[in-house]
BAFIGU-745159 format. One line per field, with one value per residue (C-alpha): residue number from 0; x, y, z. Coordinates in Angstrom, 1 decimal. Example, Ala and Ser with C-alpha at 12.3 -4.5 7.8 and 13.67 -1.06 7.14 Angstrom:
n <- 0 / 1
px <- 12.3 / 13.7
py <- -4.5 / -1.1
pz <- 7.8 / 7.1
END
This chain:
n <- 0 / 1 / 2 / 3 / 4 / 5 / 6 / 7 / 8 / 9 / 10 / 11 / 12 / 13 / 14 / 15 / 16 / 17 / 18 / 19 / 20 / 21 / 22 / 23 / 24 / 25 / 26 / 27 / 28 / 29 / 30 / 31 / 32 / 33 / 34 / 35 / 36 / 37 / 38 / 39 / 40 / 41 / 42 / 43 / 44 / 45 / 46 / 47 / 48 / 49 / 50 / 51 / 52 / 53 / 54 / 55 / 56 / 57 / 58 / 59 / 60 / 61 / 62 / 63 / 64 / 65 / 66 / 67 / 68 / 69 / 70 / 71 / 72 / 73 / 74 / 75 / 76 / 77 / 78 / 79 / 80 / 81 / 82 / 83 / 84 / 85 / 86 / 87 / 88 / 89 / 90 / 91 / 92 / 93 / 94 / 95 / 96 / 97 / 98 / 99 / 100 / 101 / 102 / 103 / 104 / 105 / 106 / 107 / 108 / 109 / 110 / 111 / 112 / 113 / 114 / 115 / 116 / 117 / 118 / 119 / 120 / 121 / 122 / 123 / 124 / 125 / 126 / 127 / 128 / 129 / 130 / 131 / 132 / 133 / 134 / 135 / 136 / 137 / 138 / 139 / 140 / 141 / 142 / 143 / 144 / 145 / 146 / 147 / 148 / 149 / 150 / 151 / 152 / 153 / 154 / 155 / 156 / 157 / 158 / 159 / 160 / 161 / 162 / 163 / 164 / 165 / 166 / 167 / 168 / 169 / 170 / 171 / 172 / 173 / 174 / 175 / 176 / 177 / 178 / 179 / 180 / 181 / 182 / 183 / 184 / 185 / 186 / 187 / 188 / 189 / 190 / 191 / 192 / 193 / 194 / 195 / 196 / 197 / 198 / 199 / 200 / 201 / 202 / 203 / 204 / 205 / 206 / 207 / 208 / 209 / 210 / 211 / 212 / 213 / 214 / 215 / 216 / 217 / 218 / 219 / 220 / 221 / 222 / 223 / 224 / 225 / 226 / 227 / 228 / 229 / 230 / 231 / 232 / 233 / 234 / 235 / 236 / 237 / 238 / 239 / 240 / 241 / 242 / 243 / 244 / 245 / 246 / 247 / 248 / 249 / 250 / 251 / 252 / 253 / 254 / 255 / 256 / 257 / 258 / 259 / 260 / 261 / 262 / 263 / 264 / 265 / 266 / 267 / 268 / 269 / 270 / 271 / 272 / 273 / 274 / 275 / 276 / 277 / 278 / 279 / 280 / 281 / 282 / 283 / 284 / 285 / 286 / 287 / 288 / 289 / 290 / 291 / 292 / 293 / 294 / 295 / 296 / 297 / 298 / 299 / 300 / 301 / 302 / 303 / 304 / 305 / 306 / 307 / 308 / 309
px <- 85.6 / 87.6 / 89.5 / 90.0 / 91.5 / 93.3 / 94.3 / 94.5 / 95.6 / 98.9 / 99.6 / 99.9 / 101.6 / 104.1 / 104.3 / 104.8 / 107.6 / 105.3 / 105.5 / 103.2 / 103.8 / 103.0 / 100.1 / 101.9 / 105.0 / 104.0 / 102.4 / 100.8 / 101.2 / 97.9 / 98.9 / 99.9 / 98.9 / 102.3 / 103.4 / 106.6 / 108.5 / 107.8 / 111.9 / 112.5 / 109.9 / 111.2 / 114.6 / 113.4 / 111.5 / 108.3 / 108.4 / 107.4 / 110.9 / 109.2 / 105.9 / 107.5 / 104.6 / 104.7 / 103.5 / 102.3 / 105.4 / 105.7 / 106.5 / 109.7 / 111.0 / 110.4 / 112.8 / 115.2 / 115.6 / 115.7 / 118.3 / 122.2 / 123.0 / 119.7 / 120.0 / 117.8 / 115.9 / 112.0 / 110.6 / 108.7 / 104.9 / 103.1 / 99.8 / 96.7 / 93.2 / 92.4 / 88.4 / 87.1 / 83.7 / 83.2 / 82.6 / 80.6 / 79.7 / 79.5 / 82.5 / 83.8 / 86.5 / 88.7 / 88.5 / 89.4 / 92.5 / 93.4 / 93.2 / 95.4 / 97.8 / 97.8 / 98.4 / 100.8 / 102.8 / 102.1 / 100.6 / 99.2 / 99.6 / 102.6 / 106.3 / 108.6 / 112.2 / 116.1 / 118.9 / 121.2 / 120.8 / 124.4 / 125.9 / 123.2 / 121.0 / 117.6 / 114.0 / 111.2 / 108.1 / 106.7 / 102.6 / 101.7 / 98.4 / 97.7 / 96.8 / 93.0 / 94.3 / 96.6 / 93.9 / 94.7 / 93.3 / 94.7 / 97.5 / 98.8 / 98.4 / 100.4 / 103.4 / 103.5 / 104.1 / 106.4 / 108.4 / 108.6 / 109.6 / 111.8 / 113.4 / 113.0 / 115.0 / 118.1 / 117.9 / 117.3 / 115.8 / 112.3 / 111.1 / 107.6 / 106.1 / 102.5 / 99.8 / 96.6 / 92.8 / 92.1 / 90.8 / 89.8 / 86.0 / 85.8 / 87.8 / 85.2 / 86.0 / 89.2 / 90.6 / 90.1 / 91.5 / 94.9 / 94.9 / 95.5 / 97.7 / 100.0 / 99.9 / 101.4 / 104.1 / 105.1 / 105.1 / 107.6 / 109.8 / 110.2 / 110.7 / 113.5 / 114.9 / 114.3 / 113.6 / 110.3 / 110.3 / 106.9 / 106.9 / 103.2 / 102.5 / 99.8 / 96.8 / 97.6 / 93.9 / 91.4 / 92.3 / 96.2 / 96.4 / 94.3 / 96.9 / 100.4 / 101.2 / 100.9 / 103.0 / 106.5 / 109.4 / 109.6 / 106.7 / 107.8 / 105.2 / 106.0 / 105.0 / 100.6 / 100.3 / 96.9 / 96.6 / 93.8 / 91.0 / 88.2 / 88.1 / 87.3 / 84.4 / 82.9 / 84.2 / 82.5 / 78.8 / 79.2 / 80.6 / 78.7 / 81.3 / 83.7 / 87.3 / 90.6 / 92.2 / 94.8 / 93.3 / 95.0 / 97.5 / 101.0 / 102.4 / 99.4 / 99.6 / 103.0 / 102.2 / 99.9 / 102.7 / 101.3 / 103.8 / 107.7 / 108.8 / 107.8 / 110.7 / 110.8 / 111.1 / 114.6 / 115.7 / 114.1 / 117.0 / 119.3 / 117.0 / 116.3 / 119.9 / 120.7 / 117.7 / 118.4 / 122.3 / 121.2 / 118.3 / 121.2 / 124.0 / 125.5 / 128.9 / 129.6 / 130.4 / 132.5 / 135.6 / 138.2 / 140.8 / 144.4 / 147.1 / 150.4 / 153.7 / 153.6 / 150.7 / 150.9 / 151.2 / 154.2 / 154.5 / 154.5 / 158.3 / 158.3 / 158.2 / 161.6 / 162.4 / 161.9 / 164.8 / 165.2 / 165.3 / 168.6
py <- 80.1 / 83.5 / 83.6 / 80.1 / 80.1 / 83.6 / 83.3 / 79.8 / 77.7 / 79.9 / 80.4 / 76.0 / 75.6 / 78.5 / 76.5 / 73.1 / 74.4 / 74.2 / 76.0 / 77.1 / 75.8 / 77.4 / 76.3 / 76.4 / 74.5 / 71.3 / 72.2 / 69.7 / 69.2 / 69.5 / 66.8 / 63.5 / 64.9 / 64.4 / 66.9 / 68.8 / 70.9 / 74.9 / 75.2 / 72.4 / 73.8 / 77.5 / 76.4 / 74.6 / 77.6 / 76.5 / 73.4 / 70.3 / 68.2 / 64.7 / 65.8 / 68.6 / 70.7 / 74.5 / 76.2 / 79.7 / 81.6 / 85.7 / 87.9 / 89.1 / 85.4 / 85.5 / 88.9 / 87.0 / 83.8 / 85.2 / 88.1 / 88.1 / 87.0 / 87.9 / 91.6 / 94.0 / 97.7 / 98.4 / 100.7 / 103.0 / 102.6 / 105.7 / 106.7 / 106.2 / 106.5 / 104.5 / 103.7 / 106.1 / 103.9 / 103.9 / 100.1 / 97.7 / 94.4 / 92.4 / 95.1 / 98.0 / 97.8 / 99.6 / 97.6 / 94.6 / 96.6 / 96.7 / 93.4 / 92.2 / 94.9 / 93.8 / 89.9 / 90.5 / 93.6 / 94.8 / 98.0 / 96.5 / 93.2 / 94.1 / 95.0 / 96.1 / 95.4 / 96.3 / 94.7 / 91.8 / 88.8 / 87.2 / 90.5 / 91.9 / 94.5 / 94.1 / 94.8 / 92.4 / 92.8 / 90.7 / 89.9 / 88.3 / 86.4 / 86.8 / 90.0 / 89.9 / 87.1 / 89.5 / 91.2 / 94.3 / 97.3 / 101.2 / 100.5 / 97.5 / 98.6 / 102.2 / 99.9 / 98.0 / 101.1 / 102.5 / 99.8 / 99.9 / 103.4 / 103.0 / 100.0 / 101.8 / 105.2 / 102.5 / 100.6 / 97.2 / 94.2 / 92.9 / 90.3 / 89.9 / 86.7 / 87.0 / 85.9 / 86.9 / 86.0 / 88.9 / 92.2 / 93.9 / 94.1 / 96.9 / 99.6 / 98.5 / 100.5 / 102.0 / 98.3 / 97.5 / 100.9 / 99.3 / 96.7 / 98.7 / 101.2 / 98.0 / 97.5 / 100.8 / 100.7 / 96.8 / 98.3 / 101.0 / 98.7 / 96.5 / 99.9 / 100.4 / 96.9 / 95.6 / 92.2 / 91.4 / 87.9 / 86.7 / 83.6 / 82.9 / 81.1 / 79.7 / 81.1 / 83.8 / 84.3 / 87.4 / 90.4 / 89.9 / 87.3 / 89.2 / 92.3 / 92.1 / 88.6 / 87.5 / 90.1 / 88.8 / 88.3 / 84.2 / 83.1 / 80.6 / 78.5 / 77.2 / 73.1 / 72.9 / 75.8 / 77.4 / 79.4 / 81.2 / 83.6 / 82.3 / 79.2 / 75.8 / 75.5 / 78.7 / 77.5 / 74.1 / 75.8 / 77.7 / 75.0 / 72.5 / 70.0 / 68.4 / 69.6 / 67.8 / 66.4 / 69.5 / 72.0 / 75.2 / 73.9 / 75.1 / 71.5 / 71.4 / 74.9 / 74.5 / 71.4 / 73.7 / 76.8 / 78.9 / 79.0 / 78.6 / 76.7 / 74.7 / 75.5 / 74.5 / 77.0 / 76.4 / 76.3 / 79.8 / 81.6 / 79.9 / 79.7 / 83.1 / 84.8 / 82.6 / 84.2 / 87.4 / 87.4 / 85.9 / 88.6 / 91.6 / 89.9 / 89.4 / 88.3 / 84.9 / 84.5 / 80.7 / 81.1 / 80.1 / 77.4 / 78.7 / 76.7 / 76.1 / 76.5 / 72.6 / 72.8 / 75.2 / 74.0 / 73.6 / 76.1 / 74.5 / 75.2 / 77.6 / 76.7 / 76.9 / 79.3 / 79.1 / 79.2 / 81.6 / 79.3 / 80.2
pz <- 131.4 / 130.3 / 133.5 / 133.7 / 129.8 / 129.9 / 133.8 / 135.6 / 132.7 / 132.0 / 136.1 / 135.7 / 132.8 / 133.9 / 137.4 / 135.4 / 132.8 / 130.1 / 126.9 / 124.3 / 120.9 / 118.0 / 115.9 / 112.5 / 113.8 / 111.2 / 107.9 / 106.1 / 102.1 / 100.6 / 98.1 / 100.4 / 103.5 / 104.9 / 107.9 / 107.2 / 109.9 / 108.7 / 108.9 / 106.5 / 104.4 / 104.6 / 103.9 / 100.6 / 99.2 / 100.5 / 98.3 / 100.1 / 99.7 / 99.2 / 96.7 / 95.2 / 95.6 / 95.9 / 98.6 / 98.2 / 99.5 / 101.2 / 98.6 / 101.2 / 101.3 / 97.1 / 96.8 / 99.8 / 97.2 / 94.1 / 94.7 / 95.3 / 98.8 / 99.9 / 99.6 / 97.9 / 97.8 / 98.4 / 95.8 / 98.0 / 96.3 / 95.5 / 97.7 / 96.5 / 97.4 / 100.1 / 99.1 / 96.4 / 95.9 / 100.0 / 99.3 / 101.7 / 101.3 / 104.8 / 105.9 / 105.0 / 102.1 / 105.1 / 107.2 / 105.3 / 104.0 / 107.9 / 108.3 / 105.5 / 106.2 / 109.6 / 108.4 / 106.2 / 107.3 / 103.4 / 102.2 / 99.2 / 97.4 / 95.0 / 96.3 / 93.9 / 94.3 / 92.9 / 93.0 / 91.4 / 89.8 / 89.4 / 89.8 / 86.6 / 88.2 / 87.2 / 88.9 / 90.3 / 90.6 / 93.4 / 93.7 / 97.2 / 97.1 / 101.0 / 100.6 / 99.2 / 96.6 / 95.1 / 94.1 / 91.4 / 92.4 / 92.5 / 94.8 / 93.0 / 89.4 / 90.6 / 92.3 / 89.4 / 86.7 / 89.2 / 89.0 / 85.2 / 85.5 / 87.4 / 85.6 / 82.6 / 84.3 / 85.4 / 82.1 / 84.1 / 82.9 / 84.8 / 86.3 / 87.2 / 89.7 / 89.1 / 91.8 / 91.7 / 91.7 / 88.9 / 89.6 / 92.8 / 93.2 / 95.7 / 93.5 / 90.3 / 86.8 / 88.8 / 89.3 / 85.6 / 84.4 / 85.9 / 82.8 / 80.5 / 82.5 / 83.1 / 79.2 / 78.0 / 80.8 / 79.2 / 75.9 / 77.2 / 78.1 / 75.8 / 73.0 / 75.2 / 74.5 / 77.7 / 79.0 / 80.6 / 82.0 / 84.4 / 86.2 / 86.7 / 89.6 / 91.7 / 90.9 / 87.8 / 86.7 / 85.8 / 84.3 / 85.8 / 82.5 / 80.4 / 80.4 / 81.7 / 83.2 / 79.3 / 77.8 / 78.5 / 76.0 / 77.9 / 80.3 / 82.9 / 85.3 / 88.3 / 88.7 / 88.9 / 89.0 / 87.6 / 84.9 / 83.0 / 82.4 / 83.9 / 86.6 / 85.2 / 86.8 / 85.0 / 81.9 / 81.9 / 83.3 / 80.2 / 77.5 / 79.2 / 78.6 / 80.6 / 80.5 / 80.0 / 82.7 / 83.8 / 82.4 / 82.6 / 84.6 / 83.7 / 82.5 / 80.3 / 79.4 / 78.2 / 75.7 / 74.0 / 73.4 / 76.4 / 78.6 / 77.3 / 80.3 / 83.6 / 86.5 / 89.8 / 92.4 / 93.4 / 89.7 / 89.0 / 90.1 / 87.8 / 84.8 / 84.7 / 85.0 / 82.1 / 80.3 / 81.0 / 80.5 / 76.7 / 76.4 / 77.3 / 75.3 / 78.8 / 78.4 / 79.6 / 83.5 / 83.8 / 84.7 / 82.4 / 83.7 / 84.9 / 82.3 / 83.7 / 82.2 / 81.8 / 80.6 / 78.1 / 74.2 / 73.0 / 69.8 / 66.3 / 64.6 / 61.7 / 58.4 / 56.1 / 54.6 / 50.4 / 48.7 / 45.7 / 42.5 / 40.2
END
């Protein structure tokens, strides 16, 4: 069957003029079911155009979006351990870092950027959720207080786009030492007088919204996406009650003063260089209108002079 597969079938379909297509060509929206073409979707910030609903998104194509023109600096990320705990479950925690490596072309789940944002340079922190869930452990929590030092070194605002499942089992007490790690370098910052902003987006849960993905000067959420400590399944095993409908969802979050502001994808760009040009006393960028000379106002005539009473 092998030879049949890997030889005979490809000898026909070269003879035929047949081509392979690729298995991700259509992508369907988890929400209507509708299949959308992957350019359409890549061009729209991986936001279904009809539902509106967001796609999880690289965090490359995140950096490509939010910066000016596209254009921006990798922060190299400092070496870590690779497996201090020589964890196994059913494989080595090695070889699943090889994997996702290898699937995502990452060394870790967080990429820290520089560049501009409407010609303000600023930092962003980027956390990609197809590697282990965005998962915190050593290598993240390191990248991440890089990137505050090094904000905090160029005097640039940050902007953090959380995505993560929570902590990273296989690195244990060292994944939850980065909590509070990630704490002191927000604190840092913000003595400096610097802007944080996070966008939390789907999922921001675990110990990532226990420490730093809370900590900003203005929260933003992306549309549904989820938000919270625990799942809500966990939470309603332990209550024993049944939870409201949208529960920990950003819209619902942001009725109840946990989030400042929902934002759609291709809105984020906008919103937050108008936050962050407000949070810097950023002078205003519109351009002011060119008056012609027939245009111009026509001066008010002097007043006479007073004359001198005898």
């Amino acid at each position: 069957m092998n030879w049949i597969t890997n030889y005979v079938r490809p000898k026909i379909n070269s003879m035929l003029g047949r081509r392979e297509m690729p298995e991700n060509l259509w992508i369907k929206c988890p929400e209507t079911g509708e299949m959308v073409f992957h350019k359409d979707l890549e061009d729209n910030q991986w936001v279904i155009p009809s539902s509106g609903h967001h796609m999880k998104i690289p965090a490359r194509d995140r950096l490509r979006f939010f910066f000016d023109g596209g254009e921006f600096e990798l922060l190299d990320n400092p070496k870590v351990a690779v497996d201090p705990l020589k964890f196994r479950d059913e494989k080595r925690y090695t070889d699943r870092l090889r994997e996702n490596r290898a699937k995502t072309g990452l060394d870790d789940t967080v990429l820290g950027a520089r560049g501009t944002l409407e010609s303000l340079p600023v930092m962003a922190v980027v956390q990609d959720f197809a590697f282990m869930g965005g998962s915190l452990g050593m290598a993240a929590g390191e990248a991440i207080i890089h990137a505050f030092e090094t904000a905090l070194a160029e005097k640039r605002p940050l902007v953090l786009f959380a995505a993560s499942g929570g902590a990273r089992m296989q690195e244990g007490i060292l994944s939850l030492m980065q909590l509070p790690r990630t704490t002191v370098a927000v604190d840092r910052l913000k003595e400096a007088g610097l802007p944080y902003v996070v966008v939390l987006t789907n999922p921001t849960t675990g110990g990532v919204t226990a420490s730093y993905a809370m900590l900003g000067d203005v929260h933003i959420a992306e549309p549904g996406a989820l938000i919270g400590f625990a799942g809500p399944r966990v939470i309603e095993q332990t209550i024993r009650e049944k939870l409201p409908e949208g529960f920990q969802r950003a819209e619902y979050l942001m009725e109840h003063g946990m989030v400042d502001m929902v934002v759609p994808r291709p809105e984020l760009r906008a919103t937050i260089a108008r936050l962050v040009k407000i949070l810097v006393h950023a002078p205003a960028t519109q351009a002011q209108p060119e008056t012609t000379p027939e245009e111009a106002p026509t001066p008010l005539p002097e007043a006479p002079a007073e004359q001198p009473q005898a």
